[in-house]
matplotlib code that plots the C-alpha trace (Angstrom):
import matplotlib.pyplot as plt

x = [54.2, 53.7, 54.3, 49.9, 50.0, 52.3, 51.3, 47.7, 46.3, 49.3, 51.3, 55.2, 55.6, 57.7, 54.6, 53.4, 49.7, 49.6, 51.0, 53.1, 56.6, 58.0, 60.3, 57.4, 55.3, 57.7, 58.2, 54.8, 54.9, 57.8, 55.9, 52.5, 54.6, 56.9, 54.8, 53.3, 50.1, 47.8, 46.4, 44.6, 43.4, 40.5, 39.9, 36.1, 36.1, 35.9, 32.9, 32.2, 35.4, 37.7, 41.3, 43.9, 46.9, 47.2, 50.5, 51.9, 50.5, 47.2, 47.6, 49.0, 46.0, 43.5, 45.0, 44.3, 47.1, 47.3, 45.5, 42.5, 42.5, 43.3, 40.2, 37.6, 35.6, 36.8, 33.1, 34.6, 35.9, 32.2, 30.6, 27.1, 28.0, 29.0, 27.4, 24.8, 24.8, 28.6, 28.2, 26.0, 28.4, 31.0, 28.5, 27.3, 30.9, 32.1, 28.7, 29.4, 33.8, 33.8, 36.9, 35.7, 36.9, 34.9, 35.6, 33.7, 33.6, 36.0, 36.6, 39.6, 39.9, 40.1, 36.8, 38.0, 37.0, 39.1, 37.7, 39.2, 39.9, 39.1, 39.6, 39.2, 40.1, 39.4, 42.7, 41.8, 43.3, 44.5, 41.5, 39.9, 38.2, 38.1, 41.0, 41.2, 40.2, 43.3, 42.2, 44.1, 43.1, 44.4, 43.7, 42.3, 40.9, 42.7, 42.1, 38.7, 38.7, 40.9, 38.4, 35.4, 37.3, 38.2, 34.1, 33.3, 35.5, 34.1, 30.6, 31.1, 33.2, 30.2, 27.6, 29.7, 29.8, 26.2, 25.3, 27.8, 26.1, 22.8, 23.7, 25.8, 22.3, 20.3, 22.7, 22.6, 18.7, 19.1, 21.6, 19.9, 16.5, 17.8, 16.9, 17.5, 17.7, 20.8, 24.3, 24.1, 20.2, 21.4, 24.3, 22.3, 19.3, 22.0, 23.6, 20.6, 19.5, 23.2, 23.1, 19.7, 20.9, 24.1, 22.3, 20.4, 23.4, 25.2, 22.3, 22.0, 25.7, 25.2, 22.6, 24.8, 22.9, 20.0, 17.3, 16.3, 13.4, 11.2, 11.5, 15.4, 14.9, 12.2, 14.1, 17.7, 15.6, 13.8, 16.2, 18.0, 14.2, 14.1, 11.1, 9.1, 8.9, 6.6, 6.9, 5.3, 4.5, 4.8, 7.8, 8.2, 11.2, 12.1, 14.1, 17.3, 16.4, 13.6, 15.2, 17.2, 14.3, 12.0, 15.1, 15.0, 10.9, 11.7, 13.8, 11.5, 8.9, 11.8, 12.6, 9.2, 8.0, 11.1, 10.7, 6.9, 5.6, 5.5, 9.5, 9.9, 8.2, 9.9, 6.5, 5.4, 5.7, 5.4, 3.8, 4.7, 3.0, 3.2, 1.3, 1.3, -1.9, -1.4, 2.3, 2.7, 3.8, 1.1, 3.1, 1.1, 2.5, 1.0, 2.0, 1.2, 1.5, 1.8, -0.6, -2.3, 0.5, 0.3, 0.4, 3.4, 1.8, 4.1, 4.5, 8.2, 11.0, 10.5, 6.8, 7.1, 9.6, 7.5, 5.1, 7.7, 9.3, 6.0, 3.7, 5.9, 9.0, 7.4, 3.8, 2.3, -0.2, 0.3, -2.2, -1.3, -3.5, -2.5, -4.9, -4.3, -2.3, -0.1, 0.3, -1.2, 0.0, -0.2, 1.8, 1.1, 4.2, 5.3, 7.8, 9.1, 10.4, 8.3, 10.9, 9.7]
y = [-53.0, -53.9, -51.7, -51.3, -49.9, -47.4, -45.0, -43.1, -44.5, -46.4, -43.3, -43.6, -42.2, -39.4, -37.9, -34.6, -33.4, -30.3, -27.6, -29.9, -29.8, -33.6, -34.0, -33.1, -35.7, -38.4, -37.7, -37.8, -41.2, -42.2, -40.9, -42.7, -45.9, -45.8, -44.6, -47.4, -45.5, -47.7, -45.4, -45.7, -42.7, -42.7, -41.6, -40.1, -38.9, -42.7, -44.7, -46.0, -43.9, -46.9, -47.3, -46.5, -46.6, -48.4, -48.2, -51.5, -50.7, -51.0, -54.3, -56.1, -54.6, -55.8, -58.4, -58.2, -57.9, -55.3, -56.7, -57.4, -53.9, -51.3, -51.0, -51.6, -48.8, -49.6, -50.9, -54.1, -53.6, -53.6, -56.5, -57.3, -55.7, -52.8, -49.6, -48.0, -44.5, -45.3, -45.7, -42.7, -40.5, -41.0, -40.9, -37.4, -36.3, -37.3, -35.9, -32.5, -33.0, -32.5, -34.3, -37.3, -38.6, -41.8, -45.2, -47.9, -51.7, -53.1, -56.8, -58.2, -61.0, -63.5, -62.4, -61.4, -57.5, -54.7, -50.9, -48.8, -44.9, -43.7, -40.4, -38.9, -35.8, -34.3, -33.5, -31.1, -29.4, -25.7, -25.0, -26.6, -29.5, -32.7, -35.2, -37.7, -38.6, -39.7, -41.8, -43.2, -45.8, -46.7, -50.0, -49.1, -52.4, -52.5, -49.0, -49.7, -52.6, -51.4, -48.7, -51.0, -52.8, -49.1, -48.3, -52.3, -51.8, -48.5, -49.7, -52.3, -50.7, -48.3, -51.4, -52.9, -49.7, -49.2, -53.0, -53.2, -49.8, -51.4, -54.3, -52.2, -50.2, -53.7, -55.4, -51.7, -51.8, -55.5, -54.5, -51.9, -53.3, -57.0, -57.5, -60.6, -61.5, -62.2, -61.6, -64.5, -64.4, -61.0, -62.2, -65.1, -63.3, -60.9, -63.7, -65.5, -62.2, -61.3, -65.1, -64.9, -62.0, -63.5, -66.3, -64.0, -62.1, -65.8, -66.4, -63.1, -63.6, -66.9, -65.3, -62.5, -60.1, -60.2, -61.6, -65.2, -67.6, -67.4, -71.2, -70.8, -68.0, -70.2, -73.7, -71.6, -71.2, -74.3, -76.6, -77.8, -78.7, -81.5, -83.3, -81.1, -78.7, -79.3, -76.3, -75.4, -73.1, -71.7, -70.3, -66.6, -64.8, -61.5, -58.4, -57.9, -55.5, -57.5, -60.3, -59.8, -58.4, -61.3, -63.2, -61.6, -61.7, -65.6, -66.4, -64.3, -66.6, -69.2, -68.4, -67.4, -71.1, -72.2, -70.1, -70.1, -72.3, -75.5, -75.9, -75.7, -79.1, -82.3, -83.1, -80.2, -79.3, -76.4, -76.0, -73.7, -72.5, -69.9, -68.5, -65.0, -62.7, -60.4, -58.8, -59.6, -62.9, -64.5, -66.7, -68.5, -70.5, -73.1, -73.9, -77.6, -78.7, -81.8, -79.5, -76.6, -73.6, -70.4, -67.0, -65.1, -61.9, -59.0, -58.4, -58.8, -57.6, -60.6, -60.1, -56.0, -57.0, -58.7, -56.3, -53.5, -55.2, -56.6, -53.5, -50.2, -51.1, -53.0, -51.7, -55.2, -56.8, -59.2, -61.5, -63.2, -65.4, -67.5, -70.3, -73.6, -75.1, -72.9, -69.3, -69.2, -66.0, -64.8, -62.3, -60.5, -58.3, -57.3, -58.9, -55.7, -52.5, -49.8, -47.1, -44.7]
z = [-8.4, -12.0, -14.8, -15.3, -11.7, -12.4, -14.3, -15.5, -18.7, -19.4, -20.0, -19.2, -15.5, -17.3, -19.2, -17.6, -17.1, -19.1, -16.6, -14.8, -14.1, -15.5, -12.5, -10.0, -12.2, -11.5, -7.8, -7.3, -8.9, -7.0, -3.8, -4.6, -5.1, -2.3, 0.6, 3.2, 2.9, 0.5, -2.5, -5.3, -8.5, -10.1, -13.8, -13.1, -17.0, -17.8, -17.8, -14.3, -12.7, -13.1, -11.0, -13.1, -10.5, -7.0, -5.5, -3.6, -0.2, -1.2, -3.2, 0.2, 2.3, -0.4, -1.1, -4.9, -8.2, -9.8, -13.0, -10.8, -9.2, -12.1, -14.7, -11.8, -9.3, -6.3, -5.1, -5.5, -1.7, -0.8, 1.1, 2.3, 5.8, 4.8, 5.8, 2.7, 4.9, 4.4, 0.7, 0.3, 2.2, -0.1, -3.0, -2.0, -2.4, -5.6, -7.0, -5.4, -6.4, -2.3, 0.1, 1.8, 4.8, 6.2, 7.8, 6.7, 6.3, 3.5, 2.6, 1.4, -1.5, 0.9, 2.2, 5.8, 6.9, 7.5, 8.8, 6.3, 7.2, 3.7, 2.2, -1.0, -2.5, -6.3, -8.5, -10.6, -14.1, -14.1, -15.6, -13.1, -14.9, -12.9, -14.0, -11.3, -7.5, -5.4, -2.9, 0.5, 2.9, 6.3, 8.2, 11.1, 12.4, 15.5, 17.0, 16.0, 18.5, 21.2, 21.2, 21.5, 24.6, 26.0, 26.1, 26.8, 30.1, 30.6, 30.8, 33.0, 35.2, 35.6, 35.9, 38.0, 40.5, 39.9, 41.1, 43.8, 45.5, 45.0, 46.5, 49.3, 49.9, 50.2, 52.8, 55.0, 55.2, 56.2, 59.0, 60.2, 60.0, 61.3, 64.9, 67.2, 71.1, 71.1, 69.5, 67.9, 66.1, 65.0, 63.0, 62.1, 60.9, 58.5, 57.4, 56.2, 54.0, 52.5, 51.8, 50.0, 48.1, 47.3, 45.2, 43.1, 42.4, 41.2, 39.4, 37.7, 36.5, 35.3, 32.8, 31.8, 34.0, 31.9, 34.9, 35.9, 36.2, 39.0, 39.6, 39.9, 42.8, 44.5, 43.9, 45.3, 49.0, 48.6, 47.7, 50.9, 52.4, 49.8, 49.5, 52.5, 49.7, 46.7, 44.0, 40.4, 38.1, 34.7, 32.9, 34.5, 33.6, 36.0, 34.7, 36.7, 39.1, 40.5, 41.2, 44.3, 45.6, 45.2, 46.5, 49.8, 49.8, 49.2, 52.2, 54.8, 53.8, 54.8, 57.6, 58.6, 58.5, 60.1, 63.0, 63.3, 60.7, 58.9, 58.9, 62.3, 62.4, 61.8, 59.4, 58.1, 54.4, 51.7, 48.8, 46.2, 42.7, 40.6, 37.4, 35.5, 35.1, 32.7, 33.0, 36.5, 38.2, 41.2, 43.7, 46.1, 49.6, 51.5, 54.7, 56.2, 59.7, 61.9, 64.3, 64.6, 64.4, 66.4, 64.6, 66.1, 68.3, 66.4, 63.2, 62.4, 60.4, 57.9, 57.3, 57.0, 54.6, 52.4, 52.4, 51.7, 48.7, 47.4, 47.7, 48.0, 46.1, 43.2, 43.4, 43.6, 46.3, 49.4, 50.7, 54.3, 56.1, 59.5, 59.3, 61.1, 59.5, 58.9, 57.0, 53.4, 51.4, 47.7, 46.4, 43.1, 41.6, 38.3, 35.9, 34.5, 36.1, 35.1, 33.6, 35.8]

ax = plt.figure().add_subplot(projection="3d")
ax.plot(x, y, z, "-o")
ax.set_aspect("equal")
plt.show()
């Protein structure tokens, strides 16, 4: 360090506060100087409590010289992001000649950021009077981060357990509500559904778990009927937890009209549009057929799902109508989850 950072007021290191032992006044010189610990004293007596010592540690974390640092308040490590309920904090304490211990945004000369642990502690006379504030910082940047990455994994850890039961509880109601003939429609008909829900859950990653479109859930069970399939609508965006649900009402309406309906005909074809009222989404389906189609006699596991996603789970309305030509529904649902 140079010689302006080494002592207070430009006084010799030897000279003693009054009351002070000189070879206790040069230790603590020697020890302010030497120690890895960046520090800095303040002379509050003088007009806008200027630095009047900063030992070598500091000058490296700041990455200011000392004839740029001594003579100044130390706002000068202040930057547009850094904290005011920081700033007041420490105010507070130097009004009230209190210790301060905070941890607050700092910038370097170079501009980058640091989170300094600052703390601050009066140094007063043996008369009491105020002389000085001794002040020591501590980079703490990276425990600050590894921190953040310690509650970032935490979190998702937790999400991820949370989604992965939901999705767990969704697959067990389809098995245990699935049905089939035979060995083989059983599987099938699981596998269709865990399918279904497996595509909401790539397209709800792919957005960062925020939600999706409506017209990527309809296009995802659409897509492989090509040019059978005719869909539309306005931009509808669903939160996250809707979305696998609407999935699964989706490919029931699927695989309805490809067991009963328009799909299971080489010339039959879909029509899909959708439209908002309000806060909630209205998606109606047309079903077209080469010939007149036959309602099926019971009311399956497909259809009572439907109406258990759409009315119980999510509070909205169904509409189904078996006409001619094939089945003709509207459903009406929410684009939000109600927080209770």
């Amino acid at each position: 360090m140079s010689n302006a950072s080494s002592g207070l007021h430009g006084d010799p290191p030897a000279a003693a506060l009054p009351g002070m032992m000189l070879d206790r006044r040069e230790l603590a010189l020697v020890a302010v100087e030497r120690t890895r610990m960046p520090m800095v004293v303040t002379d509050p007596r003088q007009p806008d409590a200027p630095i009047v010592l900063a030992n070598q540690a500091f000058l490296d974390l700041t990455g200011y010289t000392a004839e740029e640092v001594l003579g100044n308040n130390c706002r000068f490590l202040q930057g547009p992001r850094t904290s005011r309920a920081d700033i007041d904090e420490i105010r507070r304490g130097l009004a009230e000649n209190l210790e301060v211990d905070v941890e607050l945004l700092n910038y370097r000369k170079d501009g980058s950021t640091f989170i300094n642990q600052l703390s601050i502690s009066p140094v007063l006379g043996d008369d009491g009077e105020l002389l000085y504030y001794f002040g020591s910082q501590k980079d703490v940047t990276e425990r600050r981060r590894v921190e953040a990455l310690e509650e970032t994994e935490r979190r998702l850890l937790l999400e991820v357990d949370h989604r992965a039961m939901n999705a767990m509880a969704i697959v067990q109601s389809v098995v245990r509500m699935s049905h089939g003939d035979t060995m083989e429609a059983y599987a099938t008909s699981i596998e269709g559904r865990v399918d279904a829900l497996a595509r909401a859950h790539r397209l709800l990653a792919l957005s960062g778990w925020s939600g999706a479109s409506l017209s990527d859930l309809v296009m995802a069970e659409m897509r492989p009927y090509g040019e059978r399939v005719q869909v539309g609508g306005e931009a509808v965006a669903l939160a996250p937890r809707l979305v696998q649900p609407i999935a699964l009402v989706l490919h029931e309406l699927v695989a309805n009209a490809t067991l009963h309906g328009a799909l299971s005909q080489p010339s039959g074809t879909i029509a899909v549009r959708w439209h908002t009222d309000g806060d909630r989404a209205v998606l109606q389906w047309r079903e077209d057929s080469a010939k007149p189609v036959t309602p099926p006699r019971n009311v399956g596991f497909g259809i009572e799902t439907i109406k258990g996603v759409i009315g119980r789970q999510l509070g909205g309305t169904v509409k189904l109508e078996w006409a001619e030509h094939g089945l003709e529904a509207e459903l009406a649902f929410p684009t939000e989850v109600s927080a209770a």
